[in-house]
N, C-alpha and C positions, 0 to 999 in steps of 0.2 A: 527727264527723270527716268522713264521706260528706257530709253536707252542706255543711263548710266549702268542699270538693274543686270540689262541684258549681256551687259561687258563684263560683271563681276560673275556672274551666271559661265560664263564664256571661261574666265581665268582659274573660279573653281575645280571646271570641268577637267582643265588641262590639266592641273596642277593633279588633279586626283588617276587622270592617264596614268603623267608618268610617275607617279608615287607605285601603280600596279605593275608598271612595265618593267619599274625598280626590283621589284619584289619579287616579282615572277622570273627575272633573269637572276636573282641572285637563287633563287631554291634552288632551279637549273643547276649551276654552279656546284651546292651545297651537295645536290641529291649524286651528281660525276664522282663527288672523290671524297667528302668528311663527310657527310651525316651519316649515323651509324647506330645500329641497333643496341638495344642495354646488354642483349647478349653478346656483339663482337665486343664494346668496352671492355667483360666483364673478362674476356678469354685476351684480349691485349694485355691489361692491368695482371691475367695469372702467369702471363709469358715473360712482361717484363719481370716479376717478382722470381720468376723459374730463373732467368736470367743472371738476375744479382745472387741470388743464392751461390748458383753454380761458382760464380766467382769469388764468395764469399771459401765454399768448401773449398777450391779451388787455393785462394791463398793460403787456407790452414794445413794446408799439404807441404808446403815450401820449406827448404828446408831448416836445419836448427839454428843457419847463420843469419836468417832473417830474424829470428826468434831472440838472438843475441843482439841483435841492430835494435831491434822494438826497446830491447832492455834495457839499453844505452841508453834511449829516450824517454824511459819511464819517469814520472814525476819524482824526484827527488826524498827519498825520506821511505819509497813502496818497495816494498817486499815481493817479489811474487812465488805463487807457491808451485811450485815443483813435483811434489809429490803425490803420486798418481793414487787413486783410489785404489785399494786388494779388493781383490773378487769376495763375492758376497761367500760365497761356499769354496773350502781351499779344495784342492786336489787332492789326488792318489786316495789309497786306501788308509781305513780306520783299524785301529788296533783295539784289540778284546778288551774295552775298558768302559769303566762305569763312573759317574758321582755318586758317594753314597752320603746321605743324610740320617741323621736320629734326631728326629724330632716329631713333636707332641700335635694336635690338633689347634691350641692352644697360642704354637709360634708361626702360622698361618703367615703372618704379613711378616715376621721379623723373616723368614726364610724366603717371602715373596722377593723381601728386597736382597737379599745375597745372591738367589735364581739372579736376576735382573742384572747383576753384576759379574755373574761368570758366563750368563751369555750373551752380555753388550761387548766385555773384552777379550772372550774366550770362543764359546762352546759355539755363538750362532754361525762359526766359520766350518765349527767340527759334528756339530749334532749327535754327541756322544749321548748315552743314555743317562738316566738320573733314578736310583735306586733309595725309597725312605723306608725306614724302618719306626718302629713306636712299639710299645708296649700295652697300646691298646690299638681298636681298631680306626682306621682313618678316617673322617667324615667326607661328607661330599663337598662340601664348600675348600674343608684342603685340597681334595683330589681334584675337582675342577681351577682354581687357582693355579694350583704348582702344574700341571698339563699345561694350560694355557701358556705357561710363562719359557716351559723346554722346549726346546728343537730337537730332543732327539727323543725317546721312547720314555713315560716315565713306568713304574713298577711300586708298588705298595705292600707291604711285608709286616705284619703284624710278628714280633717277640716271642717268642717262645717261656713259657712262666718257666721252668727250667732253668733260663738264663738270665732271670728276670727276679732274683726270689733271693732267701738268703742259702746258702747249700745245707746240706743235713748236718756237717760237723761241725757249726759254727755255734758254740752258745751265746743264746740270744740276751741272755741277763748281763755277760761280758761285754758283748757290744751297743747292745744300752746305755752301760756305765762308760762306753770310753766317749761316747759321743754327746752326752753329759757334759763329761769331762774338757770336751772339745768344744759344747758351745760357753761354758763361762769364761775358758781362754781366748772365746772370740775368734778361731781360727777356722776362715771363710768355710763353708760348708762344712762343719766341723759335725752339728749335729742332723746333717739331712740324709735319711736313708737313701732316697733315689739317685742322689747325687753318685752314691757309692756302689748300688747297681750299676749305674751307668759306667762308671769306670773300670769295673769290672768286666762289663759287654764291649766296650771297647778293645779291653784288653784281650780278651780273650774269645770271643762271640759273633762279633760280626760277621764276620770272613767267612764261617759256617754257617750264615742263614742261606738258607736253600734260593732264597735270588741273588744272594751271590756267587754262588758255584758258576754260575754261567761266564763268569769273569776272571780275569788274570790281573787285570790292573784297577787302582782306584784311585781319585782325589776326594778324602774328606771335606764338606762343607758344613758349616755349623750356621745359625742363624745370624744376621742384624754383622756378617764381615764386611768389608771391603776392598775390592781390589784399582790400585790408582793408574794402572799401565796396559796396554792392548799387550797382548802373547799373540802373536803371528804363528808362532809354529805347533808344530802337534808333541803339546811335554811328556804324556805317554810313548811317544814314538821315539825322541831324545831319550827317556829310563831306559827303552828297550835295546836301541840305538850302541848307549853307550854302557851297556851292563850296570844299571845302577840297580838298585831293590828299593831303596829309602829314600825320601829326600826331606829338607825344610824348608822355611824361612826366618824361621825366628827360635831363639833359643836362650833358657835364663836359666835360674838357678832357683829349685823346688823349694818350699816352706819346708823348713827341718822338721816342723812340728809337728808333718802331716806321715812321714815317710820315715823313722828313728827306726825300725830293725829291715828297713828296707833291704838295702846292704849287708845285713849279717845272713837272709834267705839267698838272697843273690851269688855269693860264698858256699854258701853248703849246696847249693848248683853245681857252681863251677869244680866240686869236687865232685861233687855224684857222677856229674855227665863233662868230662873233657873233652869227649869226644864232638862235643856242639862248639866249642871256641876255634874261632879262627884265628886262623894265621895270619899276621898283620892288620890287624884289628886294630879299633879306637880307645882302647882302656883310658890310654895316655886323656881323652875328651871325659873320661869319667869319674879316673882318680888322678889325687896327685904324686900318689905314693903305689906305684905300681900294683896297686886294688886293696892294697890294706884298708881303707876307708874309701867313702861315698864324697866328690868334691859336691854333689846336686848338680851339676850340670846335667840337660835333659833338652831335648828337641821340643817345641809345641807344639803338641799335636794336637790342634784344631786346625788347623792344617797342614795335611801328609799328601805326599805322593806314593803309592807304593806300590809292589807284584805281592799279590793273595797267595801266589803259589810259596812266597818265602813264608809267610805268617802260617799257610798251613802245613807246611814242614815238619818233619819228627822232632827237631830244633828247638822250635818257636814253641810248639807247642808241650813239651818237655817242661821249657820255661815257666808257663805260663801253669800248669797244673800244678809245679812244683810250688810258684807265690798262690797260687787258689786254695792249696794243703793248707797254707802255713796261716791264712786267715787275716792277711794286711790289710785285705780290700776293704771289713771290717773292724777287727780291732785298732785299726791304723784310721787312714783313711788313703790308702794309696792313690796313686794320678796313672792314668793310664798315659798320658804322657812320659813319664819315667821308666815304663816297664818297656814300653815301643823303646825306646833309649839306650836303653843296657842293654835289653835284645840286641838294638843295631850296632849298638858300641862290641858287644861283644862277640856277635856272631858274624856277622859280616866284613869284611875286608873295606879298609878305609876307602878305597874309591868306588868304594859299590852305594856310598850318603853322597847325597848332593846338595848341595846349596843353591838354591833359586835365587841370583840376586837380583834378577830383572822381573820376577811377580811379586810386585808391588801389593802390600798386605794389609788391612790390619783387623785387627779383633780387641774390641776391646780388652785390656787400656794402652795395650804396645803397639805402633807401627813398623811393619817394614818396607822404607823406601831406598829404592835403589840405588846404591853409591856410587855416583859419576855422571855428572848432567849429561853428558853423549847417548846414555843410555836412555836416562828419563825421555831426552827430548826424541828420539828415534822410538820412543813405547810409548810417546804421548800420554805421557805418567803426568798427576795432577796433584800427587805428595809433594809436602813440604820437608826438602832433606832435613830439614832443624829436629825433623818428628821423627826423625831414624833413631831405632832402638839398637842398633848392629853393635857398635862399637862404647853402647853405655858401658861403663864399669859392672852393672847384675847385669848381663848379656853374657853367652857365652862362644859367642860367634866367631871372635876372635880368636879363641883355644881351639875352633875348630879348625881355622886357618893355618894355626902355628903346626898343630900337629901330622897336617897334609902336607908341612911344608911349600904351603902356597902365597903366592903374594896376594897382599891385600888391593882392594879395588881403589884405582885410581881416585883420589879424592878424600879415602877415610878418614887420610887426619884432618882435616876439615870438620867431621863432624865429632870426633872422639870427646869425650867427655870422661 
């Protein structure tokens, strides 16, 4: 039995030899050539990653016929997109121009969102300045808002009461009574004084507030717009570019009921002062009857493009004292859209108006979307052409085309109505 003991004794021993002899010739082995610290791993594993990369950048170098090959192999049914991102900020130089707004403390968010909209498709490339004007003072909650939302400088301009007020010749018992008169006919702002200031400071006012002197150029913005299309280019530089002074997007034809001796002041103008009518002018866009009468056709201006230096001209401004005389703004209720109109209809030479058809518009209750899908789709425009106002029958967009003798845009009879 002792000796059985002593043989297992004997076999353990060996067995547990070379299980050491195993072990200790294999570390050997391990310690010559593979075993390796966490930090050589960690500098392999960043060599090989260095590696693939390289070969990664490396392929996207090659040239555009592999790029053609890939494309041939693309899954059936895939698009791919092509179109490279435009730089966040465009190039070259800016031109002496400003956005100007009139607005109240009041339309805070409706103007927050129009901001938002001329510089997601417009200004964040150009960082033009943003100029508000009010007739009272601006609070802070506006001036921190609207700053936050520009990219380029904004400027805050309190009204002048002067230009804000009714003028001294105007009696006030007459314009009372017409605007009376105006709200049981129910015709839109018929009985609101401000509304009639304002169109009056548009017409005549703006352009002379002391933060705009520093400027030549402007785009009106009004609050709660929309624009459905990116503008790549600098359209101040295109006015300047191409001698334009005015431009649009949208154009219809005035309430008669607002504007009845509009026309007959505008006449005893064009006799006082000849010398402001141009040559080769747009009459033909204003009457139908070589000026004898008003057709209302009239540009909208809640959104203008235009040079300050034409509006403060001896011209414009001629104009614009002679209807301030005659007392429309109140006993009517004139549009300052109409007056900017005949100005340009009749003092400026047909190609000196333009027609924007590729900034994509609207304000309420009209849109202007741009006629011709090549256009939309290359301005990444999100209008519904069905919603195009151009070519309605109360539109007068079309007479402005006939009378340039220009063709109309690819597509319009598609949407005419």
């Amino acid at each position: 039995m002792a000796g059985t003991q002593r043989y297992l004794r004997y076999i353990v021993f060996a067995f547990v030899c070379l299980v050491l002899i195993f072990f200790i010739s294999s570390s050997s082995s391990v310690g010559q050539g593979s075993l390796k610290s966490p930090s050589e791993i960690l500098k392999e594993q960043s060599a090989s990653w260095r590696g693939s990369h390289q070969e990664e950048a490396h392929d996207s170098e090659k040239p555009a016929q592999d790029a053609s090959a890939a494309k041939g192999s693309a899954t059936t049914g895939t698009t791919l997109n092509t179109h490279a991102l435009p730089p966040a900020t465009a190039p070259g130089e800016r031109m002496n121009a400003t956005f100007v707004t009139l607005a109240r403390n009041g339309d805070v968010w409706e103007i927050a969102r129009s901001i938002r909209q001329v510089e997601d498709r417009f200004n964040r490339k150009f960082n033009y300045d943003w100029v508000f004007l009010n007739d009272a003072e601006f609070d802070d909650t506006f001036k921190k808002v609207t700053t936050s939302l520009v990219s380029g400088k904004t400027k805050y301009g309190k009204i002048s009461t002067d230009h804000w007020s009714f003028p001294s010749w105007i009696d006030q018992e007459k314009a009372a009574k017409v605007r009376q008169e105006m709200k049981e006919k129910k015709i839109i702002y018929g009985d609101s004084i401000s509304y009639r200031h304002m169109c009056r400071y548009e017409s005549g006012f703006f352009f002379r507030h002391p933060l705009m002197l520093d400027y030549e150029w402007y785009w009106r913005v009004e609050p709660s717009i929309e624009l459905f299309c990116d503008i790549e280019y600098d359209t101040f530089k295109f006015m300047a570019e191409n001698k334009k002074k005015y431009s649009f997007v949208l154009s219809l034809y005035e309430y008669v009921e607002t504007i009845p001796t509009l026309w007959d002041a505008t006449k005893s103008f064009i006799e006082k002062f000849p010398q402001h009518i141009a040559q080769g002018n747009s009459m033909a866009f204003l009457s139908d009857d070589d000026g004898k009468t008003y057709n209302h056709c009239h540009f909208w201006s809640n959104f203008e493009i235009g040079n300050l230096n034409w509006l403060r001209s001896d011209a414009y401004l001629d104009f614009f004292n002679h209807l301030d005389q005659a007392g429309g703004f109140f006993y009517e209720r004139w549009g300052d859209a109409p007056v900017h109109s005949i100005a340009a209809g009749l003092m400026l030479k047909k190609d000196e108006i333009h027609f924007f058809n590729d900034i994509a518009y609207y304000h309420v209750p009209f849109t202007h979307c741009p006629t011709g899908e090549k256009t939309r789709l290359d301005n990444k425009c999100h209008c519904n052409p069905k919603d195009n106002f151009d070519w309605n029958g109360y539109s007068c967009t079309a007479r402005y085309f006939e009378i340039n003798n220009m063709q109309k845009p690819e597509g319009y009879e598609k949407e005419h109505s």
